[in-house]
Short mmCIF file of the C-alpha atoms (twelve columns), coordinates in Angstrom:
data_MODEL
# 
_entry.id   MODEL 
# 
loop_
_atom_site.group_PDB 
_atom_site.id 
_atom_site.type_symbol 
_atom_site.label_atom_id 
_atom_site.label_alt_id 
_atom_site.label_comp_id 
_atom_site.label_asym_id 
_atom_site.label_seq_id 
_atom_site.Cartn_x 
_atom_site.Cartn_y 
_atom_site.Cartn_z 
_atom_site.pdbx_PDB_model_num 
ATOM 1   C CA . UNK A 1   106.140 121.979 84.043  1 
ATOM 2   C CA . UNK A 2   106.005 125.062 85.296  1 
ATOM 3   C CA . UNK A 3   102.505 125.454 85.505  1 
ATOM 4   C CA . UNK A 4   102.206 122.101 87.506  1 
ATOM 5   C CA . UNK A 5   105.319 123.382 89.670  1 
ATOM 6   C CA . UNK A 6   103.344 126.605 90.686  1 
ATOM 7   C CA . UNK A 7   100.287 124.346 91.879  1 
ATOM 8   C CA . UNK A 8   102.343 122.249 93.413  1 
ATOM 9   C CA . UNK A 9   104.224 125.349 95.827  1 
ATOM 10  C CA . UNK A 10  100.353 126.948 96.435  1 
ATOM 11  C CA . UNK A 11  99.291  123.662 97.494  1 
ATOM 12  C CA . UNK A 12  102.401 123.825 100.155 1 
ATOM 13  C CA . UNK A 13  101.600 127.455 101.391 1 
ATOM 14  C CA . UNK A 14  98.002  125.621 101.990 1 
ATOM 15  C CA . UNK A 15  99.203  122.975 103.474 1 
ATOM 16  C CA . UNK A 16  101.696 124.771 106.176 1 
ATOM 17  C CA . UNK A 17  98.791  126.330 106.803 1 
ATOM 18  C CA . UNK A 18  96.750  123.800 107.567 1 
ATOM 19  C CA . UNK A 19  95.843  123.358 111.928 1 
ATOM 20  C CA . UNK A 20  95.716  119.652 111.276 1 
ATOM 21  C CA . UNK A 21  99.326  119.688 109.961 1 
ATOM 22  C CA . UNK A 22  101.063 120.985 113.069 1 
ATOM 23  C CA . UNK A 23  98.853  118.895 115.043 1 
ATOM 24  C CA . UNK A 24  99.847  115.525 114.083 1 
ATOM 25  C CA . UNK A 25  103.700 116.879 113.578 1 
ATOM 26  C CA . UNK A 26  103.335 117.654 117.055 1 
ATOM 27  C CA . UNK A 27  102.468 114.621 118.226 1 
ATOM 28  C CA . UNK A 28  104.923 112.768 115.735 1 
ATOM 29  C CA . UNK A 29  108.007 114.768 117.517 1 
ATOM 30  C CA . UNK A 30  106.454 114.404 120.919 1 
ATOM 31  C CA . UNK A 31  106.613 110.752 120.959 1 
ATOM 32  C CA . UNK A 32  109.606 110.716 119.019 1 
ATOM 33  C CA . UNK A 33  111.285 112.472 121.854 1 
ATOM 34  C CA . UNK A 34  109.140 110.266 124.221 1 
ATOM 35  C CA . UNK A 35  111.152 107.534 122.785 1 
ATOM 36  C CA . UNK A 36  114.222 108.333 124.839 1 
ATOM 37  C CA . UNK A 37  112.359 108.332 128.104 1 
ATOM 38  C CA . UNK A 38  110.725 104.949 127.165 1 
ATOM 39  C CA . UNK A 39  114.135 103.490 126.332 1 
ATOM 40  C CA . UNK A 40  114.983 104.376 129.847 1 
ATOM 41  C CA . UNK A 41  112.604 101.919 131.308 1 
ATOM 42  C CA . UNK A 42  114.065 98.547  129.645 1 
ATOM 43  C CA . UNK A 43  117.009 96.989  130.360 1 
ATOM 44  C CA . UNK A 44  119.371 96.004  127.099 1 
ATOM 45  C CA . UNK A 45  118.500 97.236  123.294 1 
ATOM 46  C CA . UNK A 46  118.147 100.811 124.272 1 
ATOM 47  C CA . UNK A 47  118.636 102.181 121.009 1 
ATOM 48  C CA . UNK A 48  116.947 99.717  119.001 1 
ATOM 49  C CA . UNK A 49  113.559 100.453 120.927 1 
ATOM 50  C CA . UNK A 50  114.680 104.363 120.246 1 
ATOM 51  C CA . UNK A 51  114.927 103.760 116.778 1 
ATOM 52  C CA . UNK A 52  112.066 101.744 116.402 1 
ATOM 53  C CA . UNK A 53  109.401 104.104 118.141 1 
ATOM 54  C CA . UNK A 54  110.696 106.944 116.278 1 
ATOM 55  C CA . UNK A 55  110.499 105.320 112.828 1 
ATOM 56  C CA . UNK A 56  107.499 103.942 113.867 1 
ATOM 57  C CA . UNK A 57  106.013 107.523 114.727 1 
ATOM 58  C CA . UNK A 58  107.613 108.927 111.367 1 
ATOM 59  C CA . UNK A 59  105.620 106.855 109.377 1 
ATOM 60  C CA . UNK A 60  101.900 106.838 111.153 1 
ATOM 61  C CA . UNK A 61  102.051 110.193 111.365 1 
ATOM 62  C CA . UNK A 62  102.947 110.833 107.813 1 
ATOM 63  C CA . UNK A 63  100.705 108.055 106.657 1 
ATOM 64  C CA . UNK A 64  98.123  110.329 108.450 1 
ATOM 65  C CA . UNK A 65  99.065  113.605 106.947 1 
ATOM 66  C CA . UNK A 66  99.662  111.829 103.840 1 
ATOM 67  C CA . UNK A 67  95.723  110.464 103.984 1 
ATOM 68  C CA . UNK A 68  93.968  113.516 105.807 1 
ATOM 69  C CA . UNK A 69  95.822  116.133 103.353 1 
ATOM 70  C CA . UNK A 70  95.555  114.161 100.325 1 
ATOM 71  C CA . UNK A 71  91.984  113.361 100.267 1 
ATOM 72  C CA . UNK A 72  90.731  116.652 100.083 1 
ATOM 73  C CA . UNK A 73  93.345  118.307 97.596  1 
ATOM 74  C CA . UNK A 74  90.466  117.994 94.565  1 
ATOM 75  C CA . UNK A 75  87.229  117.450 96.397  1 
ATOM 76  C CA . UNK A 76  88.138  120.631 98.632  1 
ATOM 77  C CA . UNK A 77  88.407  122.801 95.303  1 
ATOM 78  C CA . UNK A 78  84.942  121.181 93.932  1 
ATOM 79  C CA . UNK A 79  83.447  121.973 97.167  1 
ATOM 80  C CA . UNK A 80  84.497  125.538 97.059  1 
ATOM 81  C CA . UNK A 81  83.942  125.654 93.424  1 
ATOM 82  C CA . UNK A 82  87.452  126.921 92.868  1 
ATOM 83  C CA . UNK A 83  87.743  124.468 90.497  1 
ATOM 84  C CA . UNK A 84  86.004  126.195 87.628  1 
ATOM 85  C CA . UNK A 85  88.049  129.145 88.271  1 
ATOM 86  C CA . UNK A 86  91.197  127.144 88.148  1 
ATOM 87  C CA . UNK A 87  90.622  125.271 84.864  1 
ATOM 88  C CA . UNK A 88  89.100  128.166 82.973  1 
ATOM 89  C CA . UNK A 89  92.824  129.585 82.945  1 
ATOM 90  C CA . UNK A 90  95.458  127.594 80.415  1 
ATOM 91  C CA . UNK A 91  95.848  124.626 83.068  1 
ATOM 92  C CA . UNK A 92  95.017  121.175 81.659  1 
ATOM 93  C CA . UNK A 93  92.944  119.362 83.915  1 
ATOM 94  C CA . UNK A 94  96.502  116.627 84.006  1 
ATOM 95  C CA . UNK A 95  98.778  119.550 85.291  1 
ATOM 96  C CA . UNK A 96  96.159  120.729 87.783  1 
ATOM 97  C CA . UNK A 97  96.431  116.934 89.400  1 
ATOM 98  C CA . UNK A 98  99.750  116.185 89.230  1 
ATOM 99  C CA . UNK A 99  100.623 119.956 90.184  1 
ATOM 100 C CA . UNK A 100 98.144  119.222 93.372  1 
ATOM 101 C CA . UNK A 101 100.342 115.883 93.951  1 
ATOM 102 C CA . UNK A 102 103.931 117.164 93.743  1 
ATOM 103 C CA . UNK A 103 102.608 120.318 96.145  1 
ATOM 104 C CA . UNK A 104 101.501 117.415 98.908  1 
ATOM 105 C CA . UNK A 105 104.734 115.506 98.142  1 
ATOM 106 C CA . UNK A 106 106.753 118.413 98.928  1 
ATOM 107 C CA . UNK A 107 104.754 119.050 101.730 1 
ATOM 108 C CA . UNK A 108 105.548 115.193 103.279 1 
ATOM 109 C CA . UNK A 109 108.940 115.794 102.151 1 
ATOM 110 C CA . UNK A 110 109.548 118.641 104.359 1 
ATOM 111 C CA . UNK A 111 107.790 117.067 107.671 1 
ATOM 112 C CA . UNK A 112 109.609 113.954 106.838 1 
ATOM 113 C CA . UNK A 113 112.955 115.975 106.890 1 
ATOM 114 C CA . UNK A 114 111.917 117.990 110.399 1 
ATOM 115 C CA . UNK A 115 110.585 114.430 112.163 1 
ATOM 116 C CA . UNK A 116 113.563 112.899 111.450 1 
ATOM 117 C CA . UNK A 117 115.861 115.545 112.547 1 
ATOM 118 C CA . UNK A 118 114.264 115.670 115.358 1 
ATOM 119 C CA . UNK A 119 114.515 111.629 115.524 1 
ATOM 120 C CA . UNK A 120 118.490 112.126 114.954 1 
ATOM 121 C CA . UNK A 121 118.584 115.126 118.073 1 
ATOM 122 C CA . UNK A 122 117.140 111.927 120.231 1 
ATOM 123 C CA . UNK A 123 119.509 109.600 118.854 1 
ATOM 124 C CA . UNK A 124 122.216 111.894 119.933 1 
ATOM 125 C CA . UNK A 125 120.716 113.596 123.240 1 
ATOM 126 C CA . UNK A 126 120.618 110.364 124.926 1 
ATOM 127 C CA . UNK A 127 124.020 109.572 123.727 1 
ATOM 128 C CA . UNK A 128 123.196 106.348 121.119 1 
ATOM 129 C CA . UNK A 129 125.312 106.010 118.212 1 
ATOM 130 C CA . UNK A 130 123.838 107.598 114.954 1 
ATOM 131 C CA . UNK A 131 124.556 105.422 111.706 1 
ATOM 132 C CA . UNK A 132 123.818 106.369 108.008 1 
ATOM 133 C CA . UNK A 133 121.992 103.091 107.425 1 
ATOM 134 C CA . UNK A 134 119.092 104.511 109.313 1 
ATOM 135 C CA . UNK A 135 118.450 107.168 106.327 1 
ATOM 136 C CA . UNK A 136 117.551 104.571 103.811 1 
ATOM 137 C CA . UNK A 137 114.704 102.939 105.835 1 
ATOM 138 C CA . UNK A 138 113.140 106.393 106.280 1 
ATOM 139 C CA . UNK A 139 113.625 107.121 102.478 1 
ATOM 140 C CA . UNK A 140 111.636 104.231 101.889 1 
ATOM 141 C CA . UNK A 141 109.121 105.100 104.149 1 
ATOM 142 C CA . UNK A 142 108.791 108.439 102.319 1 
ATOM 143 C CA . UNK A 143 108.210 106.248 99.128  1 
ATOM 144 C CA . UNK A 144 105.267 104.311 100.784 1 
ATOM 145 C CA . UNK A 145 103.998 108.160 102.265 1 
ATOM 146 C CA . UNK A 146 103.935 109.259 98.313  1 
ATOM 147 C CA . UNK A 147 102.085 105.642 97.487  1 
ATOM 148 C CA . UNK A 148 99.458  106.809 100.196 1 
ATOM 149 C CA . UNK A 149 99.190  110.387 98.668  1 
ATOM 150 C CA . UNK A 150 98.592  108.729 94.888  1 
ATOM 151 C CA . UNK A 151 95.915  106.564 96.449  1 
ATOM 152 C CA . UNK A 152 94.296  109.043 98.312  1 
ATOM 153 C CA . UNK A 153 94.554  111.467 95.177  1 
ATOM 154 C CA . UNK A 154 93.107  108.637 93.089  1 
ATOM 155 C CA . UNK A 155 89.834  108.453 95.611  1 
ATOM 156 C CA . UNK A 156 89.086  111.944 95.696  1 
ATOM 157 C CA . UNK A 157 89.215  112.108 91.888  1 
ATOM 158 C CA . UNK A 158 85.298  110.244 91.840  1 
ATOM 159 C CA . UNK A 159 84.389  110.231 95.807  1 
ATOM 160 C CA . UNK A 160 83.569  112.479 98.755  1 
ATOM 161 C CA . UNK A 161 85.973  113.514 101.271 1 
ATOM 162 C CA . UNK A 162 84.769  110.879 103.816 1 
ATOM 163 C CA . UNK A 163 84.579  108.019 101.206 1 
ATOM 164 C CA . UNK A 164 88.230  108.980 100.006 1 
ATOM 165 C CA . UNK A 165 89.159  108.819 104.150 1 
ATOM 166 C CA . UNK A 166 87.602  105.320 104.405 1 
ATOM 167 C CA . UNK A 167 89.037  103.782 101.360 1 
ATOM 168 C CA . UNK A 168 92.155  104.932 101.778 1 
ATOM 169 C CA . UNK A 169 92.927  103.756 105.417 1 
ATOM 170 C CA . UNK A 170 91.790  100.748 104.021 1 
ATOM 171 C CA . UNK A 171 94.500  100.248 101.445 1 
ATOM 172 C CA . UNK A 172 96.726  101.500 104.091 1 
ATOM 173 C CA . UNK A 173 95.710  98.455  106.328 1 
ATOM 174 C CA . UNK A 174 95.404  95.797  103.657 1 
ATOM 175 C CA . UNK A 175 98.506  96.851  102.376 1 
ATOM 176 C CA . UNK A 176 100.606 95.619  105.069 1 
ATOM 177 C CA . UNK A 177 98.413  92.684  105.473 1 
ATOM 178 C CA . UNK A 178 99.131  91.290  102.022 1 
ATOM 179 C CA . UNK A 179 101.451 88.694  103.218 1 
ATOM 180 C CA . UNK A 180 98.302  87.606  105.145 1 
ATOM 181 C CA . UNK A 181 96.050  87.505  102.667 1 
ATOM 182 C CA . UNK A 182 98.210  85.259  100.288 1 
ATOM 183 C CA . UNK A 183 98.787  83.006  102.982 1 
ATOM 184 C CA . UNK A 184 94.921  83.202  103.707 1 
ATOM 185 C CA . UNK A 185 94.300  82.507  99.711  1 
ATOM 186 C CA . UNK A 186 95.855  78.915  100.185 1 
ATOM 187 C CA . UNK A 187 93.850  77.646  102.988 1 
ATOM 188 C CA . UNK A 188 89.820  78.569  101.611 1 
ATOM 189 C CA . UNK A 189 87.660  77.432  98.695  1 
ATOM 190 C CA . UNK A 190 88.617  78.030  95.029  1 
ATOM 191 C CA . UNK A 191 86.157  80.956  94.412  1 
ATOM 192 C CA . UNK A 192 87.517  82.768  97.571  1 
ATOM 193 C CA . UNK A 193 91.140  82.058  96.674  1 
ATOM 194 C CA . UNK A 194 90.619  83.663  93.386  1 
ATOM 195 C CA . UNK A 195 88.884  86.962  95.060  1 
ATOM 196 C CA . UNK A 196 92.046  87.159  98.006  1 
ATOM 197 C CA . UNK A 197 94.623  87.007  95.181  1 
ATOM 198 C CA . UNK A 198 92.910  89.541  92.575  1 
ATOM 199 C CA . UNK A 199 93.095  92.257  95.930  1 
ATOM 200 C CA . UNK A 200 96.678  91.150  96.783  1 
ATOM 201 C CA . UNK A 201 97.599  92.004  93.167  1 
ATOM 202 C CA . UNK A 202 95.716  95.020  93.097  1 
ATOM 203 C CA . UNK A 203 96.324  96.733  96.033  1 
ATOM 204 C CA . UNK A 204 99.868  97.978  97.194  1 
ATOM 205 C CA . UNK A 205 102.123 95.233  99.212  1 
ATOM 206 C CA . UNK A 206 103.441 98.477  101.788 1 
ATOM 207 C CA . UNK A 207 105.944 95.562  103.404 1 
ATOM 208 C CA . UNK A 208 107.649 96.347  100.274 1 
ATOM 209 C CA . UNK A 209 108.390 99.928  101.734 1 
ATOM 210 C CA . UNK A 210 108.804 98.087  105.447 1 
ATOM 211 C CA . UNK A 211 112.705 98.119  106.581 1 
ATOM 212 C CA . UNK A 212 112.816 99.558  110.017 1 
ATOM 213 C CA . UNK A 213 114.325 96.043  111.158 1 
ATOM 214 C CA . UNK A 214 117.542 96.912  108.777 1 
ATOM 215 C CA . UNK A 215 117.355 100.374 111.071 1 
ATOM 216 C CA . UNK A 216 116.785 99.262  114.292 1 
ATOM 217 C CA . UNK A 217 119.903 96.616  113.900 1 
ATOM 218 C CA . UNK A 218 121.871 99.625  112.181 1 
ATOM 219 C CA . UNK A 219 122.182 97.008  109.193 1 
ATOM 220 C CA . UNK A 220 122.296 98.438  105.335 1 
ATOM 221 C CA . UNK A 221 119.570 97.479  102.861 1 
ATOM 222 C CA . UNK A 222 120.635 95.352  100.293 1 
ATOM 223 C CA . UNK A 223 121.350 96.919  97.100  1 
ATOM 224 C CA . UNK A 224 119.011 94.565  94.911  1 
ATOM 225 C CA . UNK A 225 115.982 94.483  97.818  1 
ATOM 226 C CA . UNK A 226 116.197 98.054  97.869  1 
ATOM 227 C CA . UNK A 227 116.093 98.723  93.863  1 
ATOM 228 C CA . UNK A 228 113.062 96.495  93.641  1 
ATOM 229 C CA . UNK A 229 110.847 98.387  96.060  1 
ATOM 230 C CA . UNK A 230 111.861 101.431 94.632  1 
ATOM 231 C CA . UNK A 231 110.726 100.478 91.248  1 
ATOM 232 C CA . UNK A 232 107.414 98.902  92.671  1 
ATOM 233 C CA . UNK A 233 106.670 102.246 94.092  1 
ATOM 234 C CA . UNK A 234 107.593 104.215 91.342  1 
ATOM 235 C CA . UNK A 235 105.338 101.894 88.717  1 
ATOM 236 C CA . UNK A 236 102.414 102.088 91.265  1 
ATOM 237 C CA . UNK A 237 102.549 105.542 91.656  1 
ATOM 238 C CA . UNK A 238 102.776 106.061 87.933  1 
ATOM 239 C CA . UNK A 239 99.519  103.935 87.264  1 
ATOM 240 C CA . UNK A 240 97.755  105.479 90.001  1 
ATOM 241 C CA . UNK A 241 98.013  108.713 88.905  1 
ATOM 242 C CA . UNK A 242 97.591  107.962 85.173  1 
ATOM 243 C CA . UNK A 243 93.736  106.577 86.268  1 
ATOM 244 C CA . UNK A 244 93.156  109.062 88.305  1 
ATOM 245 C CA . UNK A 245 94.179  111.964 85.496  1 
ATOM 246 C CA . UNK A 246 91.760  109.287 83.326  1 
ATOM 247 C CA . UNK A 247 88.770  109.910 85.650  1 
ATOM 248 C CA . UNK A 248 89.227  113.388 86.505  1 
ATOM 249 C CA . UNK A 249 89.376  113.938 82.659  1 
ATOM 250 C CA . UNK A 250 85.957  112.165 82.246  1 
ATOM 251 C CA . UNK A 251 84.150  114.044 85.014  1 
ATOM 252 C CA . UNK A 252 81.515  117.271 84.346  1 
ATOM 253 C CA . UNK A 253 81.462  119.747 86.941  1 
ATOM 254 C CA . UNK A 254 78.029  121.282 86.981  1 
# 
């Protein structure tokens, strides 16, 4: 564990390093603040439109850290070749990926924490009314950013950085289209159907993660709703990163 848990920090000092990291949390605090202004030009709902932009703005941006950060946490070692340097020392080639995981998790943690403190300063600078049932929401959508991370992980284990990039924004998207695509699975040919529904069971369902409309009405989650997502994402994570420890295990680094 403690191996794994000194990965996991160096993988943090990389990442708070990282230009690409204080660019997008930039951006995901300017338009979080941006929100206010916005709210300013509509007449009625003004904090619901507040809440949803900022929540909104949480989650692409960490999606987007989540994806550009996680992609590269194996290939960029390979690439460098610090790799063989790493795993010639008593680290198993399991704690070196799941060390690399919890640093990027800990990483999304902490931006997640500073966008929505930032989200709460709006909340309060423009005078809305701040309620506790808006926390849940954005713990969920930290559960969906750690999804993202374990599928991005999982890419990088057998493809290049790019590939990784491309098939994970694709999960991303397809993931909160997979109401969609079992509605689309019940209007199209047999063969077709059967193809829609094996990629709605395989890939994430995100809209699991999705309850920014129990935010933006300052309404809690219910207990049983929330419980069930929690355990989806904590299964899905789990398999994810037992393949990818499978195929990281199998690969030869010449």
């Amino acid at each position: 564990m403690m191996k794994m848990l000194t990965i996991g920090l160096n993988v943090f000092r990389e990442a708070i390093r990282d230009r690409i990291l204080y660019n997008l949390l930039f951006f995901a605090m300017m338009m979080i603040a941006c929100a206010a202004l916005l709210s300013t030009l509509t007449v009625g709902e003004r904090t619901k439109i507040i809440i949803d932009i900022g929540m909104a703005s949480i989650n692409f941006f960490g999606v987007l850290i989540a994806i550009f950060l996680g992609i590269s946490l194996v290939s960029k070692e390979i690439d460098k070749r610090t790799i063989y340097t790493i795993l010639s020392k008593p680290v198993s080639r399991p704690q070196f990926l799941l060390g690399k995981y919890l640093g990027l998790s800990i990483t999304l943690l902490v931006n997640t924490i500073i966008m929505t403190g930032v989200f709460s300063v709006t909340l309060w600078y423009v005078g809305e009314r701040f309620s506790a049932n808006i926390f849940m929401p954005i713990g969920m959508i930290y559960l969906e950013l750690m999804v993202m991370t374990a599928v991005g992980l999982f890419f990088s284990t057998f493809t290049t950085v790019t590939s990784s990039a491309i098939f994970t924004i694709a999960v991303y998207v397809i993931g909160h289209l997979s109401g969609d695509l079992r509605e689309m699975a019940k209007r199209v040919p047999e063969v077709s159907k059967i193809i829609l529904d094996f990629i709605y069971y395989l890939l994430p369902n995100l809209e699991n993660f999705n309850f920014k409309g129990y935010a933006s009405y300052m309404n809690s989650v219910p207990y049983p709703l929330l419980g069930f997502s929690m355990l989806y994402g904590i299964i899905y994570i789990f398999f994810l990163l037992g393949f990818s420890i499978l195929i990281f295990n199998s690969r030869e680094f010449k």
